[in-house]
Structures are given as structure tokens and as C-alpha cells.
N, CA, C and O atoms as a Maestro MAE file, in Angstrom:
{
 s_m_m2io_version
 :::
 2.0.0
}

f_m_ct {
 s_m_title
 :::
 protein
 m_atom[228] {
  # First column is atom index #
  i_m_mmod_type
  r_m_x_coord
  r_m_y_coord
  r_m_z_coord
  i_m_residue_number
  s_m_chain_name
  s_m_pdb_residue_name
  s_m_pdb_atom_name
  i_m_atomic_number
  :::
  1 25 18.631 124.048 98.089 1 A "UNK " " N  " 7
  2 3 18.768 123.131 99.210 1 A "UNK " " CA " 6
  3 2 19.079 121.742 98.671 1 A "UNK " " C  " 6
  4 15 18.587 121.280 97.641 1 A "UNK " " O  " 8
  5 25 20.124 120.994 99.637 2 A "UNK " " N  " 7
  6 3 20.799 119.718 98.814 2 A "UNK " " CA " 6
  7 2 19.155 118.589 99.533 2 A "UNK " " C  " 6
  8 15 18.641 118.544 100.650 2 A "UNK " " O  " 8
  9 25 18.749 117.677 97.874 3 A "UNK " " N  " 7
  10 3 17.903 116.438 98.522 3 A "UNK " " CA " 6
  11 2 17.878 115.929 100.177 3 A "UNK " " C  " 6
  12 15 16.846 116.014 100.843 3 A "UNK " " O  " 8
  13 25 19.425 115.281 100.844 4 A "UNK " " N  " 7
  14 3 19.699 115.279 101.914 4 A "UNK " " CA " 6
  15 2 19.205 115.806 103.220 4 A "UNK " " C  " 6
  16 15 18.943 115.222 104.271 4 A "UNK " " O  " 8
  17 25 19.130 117.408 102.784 5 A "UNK " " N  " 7
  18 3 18.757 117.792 103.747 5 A "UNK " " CA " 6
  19 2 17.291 118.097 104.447 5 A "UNK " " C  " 6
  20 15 16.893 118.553 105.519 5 A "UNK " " O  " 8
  21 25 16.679 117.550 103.147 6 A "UNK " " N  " 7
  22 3 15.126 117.531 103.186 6 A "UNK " " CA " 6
  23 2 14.723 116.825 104.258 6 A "UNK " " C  " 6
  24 15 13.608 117.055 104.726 6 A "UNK " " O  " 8
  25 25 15.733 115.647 104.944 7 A "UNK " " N  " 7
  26 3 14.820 114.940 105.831 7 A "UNK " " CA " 6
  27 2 15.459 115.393 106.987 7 A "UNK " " C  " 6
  28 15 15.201 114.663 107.944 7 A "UNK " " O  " 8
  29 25 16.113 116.224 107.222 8 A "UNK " " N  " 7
  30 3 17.043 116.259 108.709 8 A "UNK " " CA " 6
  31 2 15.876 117.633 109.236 8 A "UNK " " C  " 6
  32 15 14.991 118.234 108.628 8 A "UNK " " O  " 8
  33 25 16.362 117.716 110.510 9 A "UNK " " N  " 7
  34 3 15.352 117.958 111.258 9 A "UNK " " CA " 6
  35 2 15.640 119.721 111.099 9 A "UNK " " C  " 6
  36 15 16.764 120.179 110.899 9 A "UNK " " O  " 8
  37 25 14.381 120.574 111.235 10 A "UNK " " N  " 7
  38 3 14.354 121.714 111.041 10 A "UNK " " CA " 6
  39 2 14.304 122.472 112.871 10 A "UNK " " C  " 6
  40 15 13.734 122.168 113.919 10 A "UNK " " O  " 8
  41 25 14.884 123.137 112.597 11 A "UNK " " N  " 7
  42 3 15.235 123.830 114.558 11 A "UNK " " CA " 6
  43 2 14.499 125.494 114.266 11 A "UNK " " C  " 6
  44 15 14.852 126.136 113.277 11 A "UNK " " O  " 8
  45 25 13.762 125.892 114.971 12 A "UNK " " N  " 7
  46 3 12.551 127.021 115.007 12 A "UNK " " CA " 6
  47 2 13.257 127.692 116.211 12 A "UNK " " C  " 6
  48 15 13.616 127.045 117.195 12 A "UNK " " O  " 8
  49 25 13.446 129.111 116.070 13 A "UNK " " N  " 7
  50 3 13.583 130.127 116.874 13 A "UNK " " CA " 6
  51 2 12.293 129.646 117.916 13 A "UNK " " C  " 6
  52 15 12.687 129.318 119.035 13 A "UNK " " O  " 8
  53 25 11.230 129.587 117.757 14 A "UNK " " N  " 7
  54 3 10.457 129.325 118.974 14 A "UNK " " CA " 6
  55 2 9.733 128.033 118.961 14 A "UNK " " C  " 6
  56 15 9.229 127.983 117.839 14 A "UNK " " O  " 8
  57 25 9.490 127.219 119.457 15 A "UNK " " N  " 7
  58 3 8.693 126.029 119.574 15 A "UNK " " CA " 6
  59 2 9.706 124.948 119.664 15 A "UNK " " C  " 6
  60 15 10.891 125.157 119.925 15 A "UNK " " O  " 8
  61 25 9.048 123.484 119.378 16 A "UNK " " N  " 7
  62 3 9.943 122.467 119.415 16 A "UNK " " CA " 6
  63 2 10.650 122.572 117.686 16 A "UNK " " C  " 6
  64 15 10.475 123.444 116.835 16 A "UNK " " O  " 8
  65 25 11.470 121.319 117.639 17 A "UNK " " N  " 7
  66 3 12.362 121.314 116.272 17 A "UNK " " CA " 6
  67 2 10.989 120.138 115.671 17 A "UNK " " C  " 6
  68 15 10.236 119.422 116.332 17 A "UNK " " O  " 8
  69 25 11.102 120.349 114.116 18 A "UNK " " N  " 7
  70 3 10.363 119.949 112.946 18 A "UNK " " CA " 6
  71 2 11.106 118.736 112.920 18 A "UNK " " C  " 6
  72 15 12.335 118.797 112.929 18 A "UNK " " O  " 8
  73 25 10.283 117.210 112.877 19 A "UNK " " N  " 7
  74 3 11.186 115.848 112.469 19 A "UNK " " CA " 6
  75 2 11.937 116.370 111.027 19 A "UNK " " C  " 6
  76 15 13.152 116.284 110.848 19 A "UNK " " O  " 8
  77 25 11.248 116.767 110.319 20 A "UNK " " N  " 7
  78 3 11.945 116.930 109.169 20 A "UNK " " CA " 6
  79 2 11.604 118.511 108.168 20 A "UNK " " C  " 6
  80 15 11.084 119.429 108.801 20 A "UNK " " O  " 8
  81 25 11.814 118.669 107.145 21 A "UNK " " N  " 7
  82 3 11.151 119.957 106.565 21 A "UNK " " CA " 6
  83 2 10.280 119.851 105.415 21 A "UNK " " C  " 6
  84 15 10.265 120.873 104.730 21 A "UNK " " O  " 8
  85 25 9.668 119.053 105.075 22 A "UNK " " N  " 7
  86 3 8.216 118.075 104.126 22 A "UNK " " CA " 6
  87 2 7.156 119.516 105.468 22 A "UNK " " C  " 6
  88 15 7.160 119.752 106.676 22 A "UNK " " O  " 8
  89 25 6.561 119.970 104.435 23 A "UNK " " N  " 7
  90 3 5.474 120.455 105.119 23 A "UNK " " CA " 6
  91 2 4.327 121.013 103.972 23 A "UNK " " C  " 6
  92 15 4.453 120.842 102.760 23 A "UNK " " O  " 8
  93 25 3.558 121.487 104.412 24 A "UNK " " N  " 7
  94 3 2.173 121.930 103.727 24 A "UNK " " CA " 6
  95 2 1.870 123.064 104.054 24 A "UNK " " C  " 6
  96 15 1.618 123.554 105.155 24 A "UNK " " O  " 8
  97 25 1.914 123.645 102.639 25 A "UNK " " N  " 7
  98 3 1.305 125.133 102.626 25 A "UNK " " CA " 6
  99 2 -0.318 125.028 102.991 25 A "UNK " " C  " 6
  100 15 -1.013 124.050 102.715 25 A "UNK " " O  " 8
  101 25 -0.760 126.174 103.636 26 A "UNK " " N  " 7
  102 3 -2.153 126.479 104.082 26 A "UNK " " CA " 6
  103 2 -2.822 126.442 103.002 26 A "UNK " " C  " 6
  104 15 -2.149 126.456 101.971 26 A "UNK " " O  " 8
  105 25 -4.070 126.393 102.889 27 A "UNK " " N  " 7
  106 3 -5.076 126.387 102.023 27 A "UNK " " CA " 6
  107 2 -4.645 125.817 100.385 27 A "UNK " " C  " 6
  108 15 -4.817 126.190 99.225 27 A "UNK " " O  " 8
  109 25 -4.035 124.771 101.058 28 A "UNK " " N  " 7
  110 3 -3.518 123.866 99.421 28 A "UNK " " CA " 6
  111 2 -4.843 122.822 98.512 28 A "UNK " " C  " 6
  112 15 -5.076 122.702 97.310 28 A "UNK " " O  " 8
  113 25 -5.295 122.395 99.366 29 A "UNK " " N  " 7
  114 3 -6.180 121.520 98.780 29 A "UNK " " CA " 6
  115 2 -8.044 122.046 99.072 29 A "UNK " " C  " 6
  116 15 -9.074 121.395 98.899 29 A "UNK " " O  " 8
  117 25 -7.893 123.060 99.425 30 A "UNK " " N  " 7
  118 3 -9.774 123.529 99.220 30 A "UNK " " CA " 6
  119 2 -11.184 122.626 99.805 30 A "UNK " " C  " 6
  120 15 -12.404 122.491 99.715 30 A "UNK " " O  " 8
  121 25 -10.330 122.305 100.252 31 A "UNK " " N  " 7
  122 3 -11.806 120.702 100.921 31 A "UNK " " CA " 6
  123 2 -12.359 121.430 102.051 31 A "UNK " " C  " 6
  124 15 -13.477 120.922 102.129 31 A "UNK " " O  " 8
  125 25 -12.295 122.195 102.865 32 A "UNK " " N  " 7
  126 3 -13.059 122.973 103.759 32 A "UNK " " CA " 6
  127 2 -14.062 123.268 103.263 32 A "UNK " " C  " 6
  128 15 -14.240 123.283 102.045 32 A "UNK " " O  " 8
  129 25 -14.976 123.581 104.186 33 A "UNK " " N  " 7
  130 3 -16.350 124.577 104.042 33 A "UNK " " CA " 6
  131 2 -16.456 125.844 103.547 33 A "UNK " " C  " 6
  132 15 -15.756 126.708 104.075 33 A "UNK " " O  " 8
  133 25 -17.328 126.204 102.461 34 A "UNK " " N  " 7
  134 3 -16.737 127.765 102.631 34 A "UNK " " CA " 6
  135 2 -16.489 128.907 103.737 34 A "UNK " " C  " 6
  136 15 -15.911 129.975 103.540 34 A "UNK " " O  " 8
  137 25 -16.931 128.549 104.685 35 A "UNK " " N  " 7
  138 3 -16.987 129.370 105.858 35 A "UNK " " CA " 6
  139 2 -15.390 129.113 106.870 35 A "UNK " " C  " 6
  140 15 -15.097 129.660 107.933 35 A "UNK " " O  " 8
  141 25 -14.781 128.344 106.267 36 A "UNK " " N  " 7
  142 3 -13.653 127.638 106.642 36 A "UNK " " CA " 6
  143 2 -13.466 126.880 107.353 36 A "UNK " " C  " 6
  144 15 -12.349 126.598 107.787 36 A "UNK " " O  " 8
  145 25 -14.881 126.159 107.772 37 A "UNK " " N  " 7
  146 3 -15.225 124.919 108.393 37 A "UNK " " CA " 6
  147 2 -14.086 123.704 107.934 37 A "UNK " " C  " 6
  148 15 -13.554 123.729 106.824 37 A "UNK " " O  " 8
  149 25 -13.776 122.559 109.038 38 A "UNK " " N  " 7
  150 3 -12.974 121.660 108.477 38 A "UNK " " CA " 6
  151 2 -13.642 120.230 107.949 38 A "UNK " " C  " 6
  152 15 -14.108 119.461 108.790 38 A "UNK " " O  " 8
  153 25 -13.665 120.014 107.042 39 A "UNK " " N  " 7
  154 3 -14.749 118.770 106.420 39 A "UNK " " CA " 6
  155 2 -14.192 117.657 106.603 39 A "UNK " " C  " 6
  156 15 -13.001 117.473 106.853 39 A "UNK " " O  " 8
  157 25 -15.330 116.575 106.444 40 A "UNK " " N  " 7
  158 3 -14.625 115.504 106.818 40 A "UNK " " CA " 6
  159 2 -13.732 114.857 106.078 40 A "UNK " " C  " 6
  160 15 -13.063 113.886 106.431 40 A "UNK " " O  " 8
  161 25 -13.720 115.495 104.864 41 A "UNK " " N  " 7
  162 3 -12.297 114.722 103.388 41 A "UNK " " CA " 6
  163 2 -11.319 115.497 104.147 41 A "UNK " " C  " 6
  164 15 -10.326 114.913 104.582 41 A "UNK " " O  " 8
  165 25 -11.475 116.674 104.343 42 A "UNK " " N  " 7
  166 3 -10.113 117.307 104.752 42 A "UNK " " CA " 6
  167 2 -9.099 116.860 105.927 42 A "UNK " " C  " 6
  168 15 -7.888 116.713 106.093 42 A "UNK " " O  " 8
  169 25 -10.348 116.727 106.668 43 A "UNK " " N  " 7
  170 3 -9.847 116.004 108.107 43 A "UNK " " CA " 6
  171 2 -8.782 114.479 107.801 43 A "UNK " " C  " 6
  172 15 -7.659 114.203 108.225 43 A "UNK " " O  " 8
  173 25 -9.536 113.873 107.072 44 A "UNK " " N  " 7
  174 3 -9.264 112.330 106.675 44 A "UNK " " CA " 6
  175 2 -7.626 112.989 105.770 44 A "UNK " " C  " 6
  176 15 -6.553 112.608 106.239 44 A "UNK " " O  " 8
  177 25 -7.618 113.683 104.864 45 A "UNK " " N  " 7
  178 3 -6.387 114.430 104.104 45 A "UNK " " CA " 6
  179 2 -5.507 114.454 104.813 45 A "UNK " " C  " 6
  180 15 -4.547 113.707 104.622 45 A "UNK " " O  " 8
  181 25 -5.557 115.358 105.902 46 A "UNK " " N  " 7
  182 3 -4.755 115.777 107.036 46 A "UNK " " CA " 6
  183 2 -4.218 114.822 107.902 46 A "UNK " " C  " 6
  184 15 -3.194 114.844 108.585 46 A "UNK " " O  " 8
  185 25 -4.966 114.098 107.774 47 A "UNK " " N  " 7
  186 3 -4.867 112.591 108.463 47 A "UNK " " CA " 6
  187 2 -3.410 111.991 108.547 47 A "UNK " " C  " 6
  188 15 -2.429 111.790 109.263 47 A "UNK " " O  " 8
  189 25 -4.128 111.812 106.967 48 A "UNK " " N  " 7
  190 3 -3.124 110.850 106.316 48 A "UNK " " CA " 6
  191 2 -1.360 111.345 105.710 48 A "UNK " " C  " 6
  192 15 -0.332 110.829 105.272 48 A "UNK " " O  " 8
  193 25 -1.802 112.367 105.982 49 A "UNK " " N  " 7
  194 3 -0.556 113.033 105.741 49 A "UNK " " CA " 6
  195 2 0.460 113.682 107.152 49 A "UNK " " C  " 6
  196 15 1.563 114.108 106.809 49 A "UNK " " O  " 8
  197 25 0.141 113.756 108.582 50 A "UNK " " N  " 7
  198 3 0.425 113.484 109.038 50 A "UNK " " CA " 6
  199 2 0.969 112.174 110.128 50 A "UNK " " C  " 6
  200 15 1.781 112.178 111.054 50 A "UNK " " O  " 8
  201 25 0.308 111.343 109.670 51 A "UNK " " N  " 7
  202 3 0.384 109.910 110.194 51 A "UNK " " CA " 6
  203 2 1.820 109.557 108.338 51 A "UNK " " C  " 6
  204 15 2.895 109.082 108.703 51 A "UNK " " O  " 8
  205 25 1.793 109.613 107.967 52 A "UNK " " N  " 7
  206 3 2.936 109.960 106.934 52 A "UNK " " CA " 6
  207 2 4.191 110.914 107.569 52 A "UNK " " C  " 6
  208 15 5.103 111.048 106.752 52 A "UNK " " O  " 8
  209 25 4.380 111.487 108.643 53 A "UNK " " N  " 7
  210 3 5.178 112.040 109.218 53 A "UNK " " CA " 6
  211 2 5.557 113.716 108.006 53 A "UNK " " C  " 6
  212 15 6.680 113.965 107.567 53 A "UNK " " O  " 8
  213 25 4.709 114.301 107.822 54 A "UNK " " N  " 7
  214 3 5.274 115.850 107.302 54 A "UNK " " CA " 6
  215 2 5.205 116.765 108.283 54 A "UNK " " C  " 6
  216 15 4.180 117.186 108.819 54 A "UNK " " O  " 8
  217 25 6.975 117.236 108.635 55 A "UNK " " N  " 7
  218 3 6.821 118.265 109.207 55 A "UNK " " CA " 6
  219 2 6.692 117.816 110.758 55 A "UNK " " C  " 6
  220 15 7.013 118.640 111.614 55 A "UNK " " O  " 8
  221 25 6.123 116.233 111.237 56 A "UNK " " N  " 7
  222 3 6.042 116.315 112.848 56 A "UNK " " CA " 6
  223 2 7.430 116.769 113.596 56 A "UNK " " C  " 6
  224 15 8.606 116.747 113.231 56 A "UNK " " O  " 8
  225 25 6.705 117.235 114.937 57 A "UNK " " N  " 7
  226 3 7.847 117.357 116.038 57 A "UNK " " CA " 6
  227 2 7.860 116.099 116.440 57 A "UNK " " C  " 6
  228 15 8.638 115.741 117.325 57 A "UNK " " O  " 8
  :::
 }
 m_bond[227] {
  # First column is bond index #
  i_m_from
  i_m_to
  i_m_order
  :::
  1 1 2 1
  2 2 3 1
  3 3 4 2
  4 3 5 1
  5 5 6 1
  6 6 7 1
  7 7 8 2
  8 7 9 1
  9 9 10 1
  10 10 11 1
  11 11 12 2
  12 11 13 1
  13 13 14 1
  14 14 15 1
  15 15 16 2
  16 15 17 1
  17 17 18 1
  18 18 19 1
  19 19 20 2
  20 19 21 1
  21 21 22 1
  22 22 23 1
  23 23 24 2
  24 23 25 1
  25 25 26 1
  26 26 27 1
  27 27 28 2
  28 27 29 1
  29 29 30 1
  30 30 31 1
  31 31 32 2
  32 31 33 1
  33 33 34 1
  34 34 35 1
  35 35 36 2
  36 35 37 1
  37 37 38 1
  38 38 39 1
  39 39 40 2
  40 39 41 1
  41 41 42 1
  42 42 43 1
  43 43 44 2
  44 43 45 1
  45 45 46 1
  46 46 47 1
  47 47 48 2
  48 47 49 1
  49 49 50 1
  50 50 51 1
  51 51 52 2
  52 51 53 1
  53 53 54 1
  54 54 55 1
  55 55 56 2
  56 55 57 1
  57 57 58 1
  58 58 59 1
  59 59 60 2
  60 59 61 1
  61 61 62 1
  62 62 63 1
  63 63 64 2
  64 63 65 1
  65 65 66 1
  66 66 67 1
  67 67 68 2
  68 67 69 1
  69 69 70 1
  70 70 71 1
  71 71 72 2
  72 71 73 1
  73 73 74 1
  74 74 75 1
  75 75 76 2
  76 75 77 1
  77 77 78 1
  78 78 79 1
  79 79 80 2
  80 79 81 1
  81 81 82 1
  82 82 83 1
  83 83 84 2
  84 83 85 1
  85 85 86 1
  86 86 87 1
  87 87 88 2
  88 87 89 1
  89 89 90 1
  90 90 91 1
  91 91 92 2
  92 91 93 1
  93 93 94 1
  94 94 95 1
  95 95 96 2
  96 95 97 1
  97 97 98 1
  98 98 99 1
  99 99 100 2
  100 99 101 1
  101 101 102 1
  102 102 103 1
  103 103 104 2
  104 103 105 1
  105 105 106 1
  106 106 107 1
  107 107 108 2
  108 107 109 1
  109 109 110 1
  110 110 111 1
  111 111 112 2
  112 111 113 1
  113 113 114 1
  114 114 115 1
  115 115 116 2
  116 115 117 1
  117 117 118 1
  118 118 119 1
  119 119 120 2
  120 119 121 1
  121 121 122 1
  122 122 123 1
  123 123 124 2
  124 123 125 1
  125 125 126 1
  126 126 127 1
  127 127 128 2
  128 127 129 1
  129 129 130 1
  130 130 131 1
  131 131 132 2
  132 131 133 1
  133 133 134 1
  134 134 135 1
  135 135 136 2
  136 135 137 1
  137 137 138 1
  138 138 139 1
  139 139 140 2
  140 139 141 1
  141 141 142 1
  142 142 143 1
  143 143 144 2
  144 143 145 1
  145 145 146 1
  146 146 147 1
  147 147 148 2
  148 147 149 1
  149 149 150 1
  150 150 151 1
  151 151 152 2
  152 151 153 1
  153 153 154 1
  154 154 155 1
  155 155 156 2
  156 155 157 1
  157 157 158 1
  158 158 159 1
  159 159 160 2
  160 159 161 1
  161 161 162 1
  162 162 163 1
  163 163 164 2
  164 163 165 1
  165 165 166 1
  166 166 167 1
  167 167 168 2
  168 167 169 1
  169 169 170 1
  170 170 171 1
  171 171 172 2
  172 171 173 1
  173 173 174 1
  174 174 175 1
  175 175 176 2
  176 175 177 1
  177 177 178 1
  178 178 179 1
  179 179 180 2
  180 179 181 1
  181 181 182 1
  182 182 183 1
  183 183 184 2
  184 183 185 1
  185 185 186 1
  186 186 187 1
  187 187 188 2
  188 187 189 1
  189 189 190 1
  190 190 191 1
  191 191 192 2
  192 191 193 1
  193 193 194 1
  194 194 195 1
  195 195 196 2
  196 195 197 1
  197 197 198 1
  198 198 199 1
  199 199 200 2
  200 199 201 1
  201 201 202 1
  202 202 203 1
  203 203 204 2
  204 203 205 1
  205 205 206 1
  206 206 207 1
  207 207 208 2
  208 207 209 1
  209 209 210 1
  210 210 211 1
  211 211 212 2
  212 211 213 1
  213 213 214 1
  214 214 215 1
  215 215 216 2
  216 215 217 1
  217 217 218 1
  218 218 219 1
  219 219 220 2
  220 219 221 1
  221 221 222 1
  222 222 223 1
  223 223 224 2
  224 223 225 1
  225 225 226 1
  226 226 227 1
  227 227 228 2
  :::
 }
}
């Protein structure tokens, strides 16, 4: 995939289109609970990385 196209917007057979294609694999960073509770680092993680725009519609 050309650099370029990393930021143009991704279009989904179902749902809305992706601002861009920057996204996050599941269970990347382990900060949950073991029970798969969402903690509060994770929350704050998630945060900040969507307010960073990855992946919004």
C-alpha cells in the first residue's frame, strides 16, 4: 500500500466509511483486567488515541 493512501478514507461493505485506515489491533496493549475488564490506563490509552483521530468515522 502507497504512504498516501494511509490517510484517505477507508469505505466498509457495512457501516459508515473509516476517516482514514490508522487503526488498532485488539488486545495490543494488555492494560485490561484479567477478566477483560476495561481499566482506567486503558480507558485514558484509548482516549488518547482516538481523540488523535485513528480509524474515526
Amino acid at each position: 500500500m502507497q504512504m498516501d493512501k494511509l490517510a484517505a478514507p477507508l469505505v466498509l461493505a457495512r457501516g459508515p466509511a473509516m476517516k482514514n485506515r490508522f487503526m488498532l489491533a485488539p488486545l495490543t496493549n494488555t492494560q485490561s483486567h484479567p477478566d477483560g475488564r476495561l481499566s482506567d490506563e486503558e480507558f485514558r490509552w484509548l482516549t488518547m488515541r482516538a481523540e488523535g483521530g485513528f480509524g474515526s468515522p
